[in-house]
VEXDRENLUM-573469 format. One record per residue (C-alpha): residue number from 0; x, y, z. Coordinates in Angstrom, 1 decimal, padded with zeros to 4 digits. Each point is the difference from the previous one (the first is absolute). Layout:
N
{NUM {X Y Z}}
...
***
This chain:
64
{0 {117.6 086.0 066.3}}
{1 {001.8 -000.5 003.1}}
{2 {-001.6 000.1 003.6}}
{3 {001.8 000.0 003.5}}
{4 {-002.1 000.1 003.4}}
{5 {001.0 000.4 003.1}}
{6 {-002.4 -000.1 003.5}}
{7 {001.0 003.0 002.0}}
{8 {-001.4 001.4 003.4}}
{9 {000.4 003.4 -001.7}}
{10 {001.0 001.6 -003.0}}
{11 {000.6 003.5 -001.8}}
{12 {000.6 001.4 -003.5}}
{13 {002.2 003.3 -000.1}}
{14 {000.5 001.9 -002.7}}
{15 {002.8 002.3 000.6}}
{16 {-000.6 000.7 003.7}}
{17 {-004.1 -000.2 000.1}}
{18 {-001.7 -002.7 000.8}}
{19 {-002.6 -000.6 -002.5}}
{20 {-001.6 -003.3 000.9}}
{21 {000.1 -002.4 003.4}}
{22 {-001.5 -003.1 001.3}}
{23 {-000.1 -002.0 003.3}}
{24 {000.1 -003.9 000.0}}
{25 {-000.3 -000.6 -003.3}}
{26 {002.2 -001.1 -003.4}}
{27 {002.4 002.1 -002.6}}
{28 {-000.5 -000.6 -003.4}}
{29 {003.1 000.5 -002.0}}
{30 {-001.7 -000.3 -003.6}}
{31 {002.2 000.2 -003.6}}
{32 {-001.6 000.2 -003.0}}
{33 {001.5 -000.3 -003.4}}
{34 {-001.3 001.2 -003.4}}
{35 {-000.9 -003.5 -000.7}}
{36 {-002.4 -000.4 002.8}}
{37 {-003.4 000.1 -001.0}}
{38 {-003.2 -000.8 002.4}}
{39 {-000.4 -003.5 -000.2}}
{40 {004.0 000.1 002.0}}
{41 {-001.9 002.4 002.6}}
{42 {-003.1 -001.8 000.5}}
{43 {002.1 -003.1 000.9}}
{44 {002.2 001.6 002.8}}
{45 {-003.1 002.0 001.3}}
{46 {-001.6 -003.1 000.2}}
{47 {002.6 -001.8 001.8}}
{48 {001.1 002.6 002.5}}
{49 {-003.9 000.4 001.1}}
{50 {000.6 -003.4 000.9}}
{51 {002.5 000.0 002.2}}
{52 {-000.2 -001.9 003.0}}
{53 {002.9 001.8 002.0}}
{54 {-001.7 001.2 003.0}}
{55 {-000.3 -001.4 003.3}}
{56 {-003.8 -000.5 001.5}}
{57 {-001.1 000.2 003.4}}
{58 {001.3 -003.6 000.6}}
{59 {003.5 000.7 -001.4}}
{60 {-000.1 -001.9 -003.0}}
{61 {000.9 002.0 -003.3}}
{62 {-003.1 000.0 -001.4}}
{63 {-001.4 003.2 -001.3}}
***
């Protein structure tokens, strides 16, 4: 199992040429998933993306 994230100030998914799903500030999970993977892989990587501290808080520290 294989995760990339990326903070973006927007972001879209198209399939062919209609969008099907969009966000504002926010992060884009790019998530692969073999055969192999099982739950106890997925519980990890939810657990640590969750806790993420890669936003900035009202004092400009990245902190959320």
């Amino acid at each position: 199992m294989r995760v990339v994230l990326q903070r973006v100030s927007q972001g879209r998914v198209f399939v062919g040429n209609q969008t099907v799903a969009e966000i504002g500030s926010g992060i884009v999970i790019l998530l692969g998933i073999g055969p192999q993977d099982g739950e106890e892989q997925l519980t990890y990587l939810v657990d640590k993306i969750v806790n993420l501290r890669i936003f900035e808080d009202d004092q400009g520290k990245i902190n959320r």
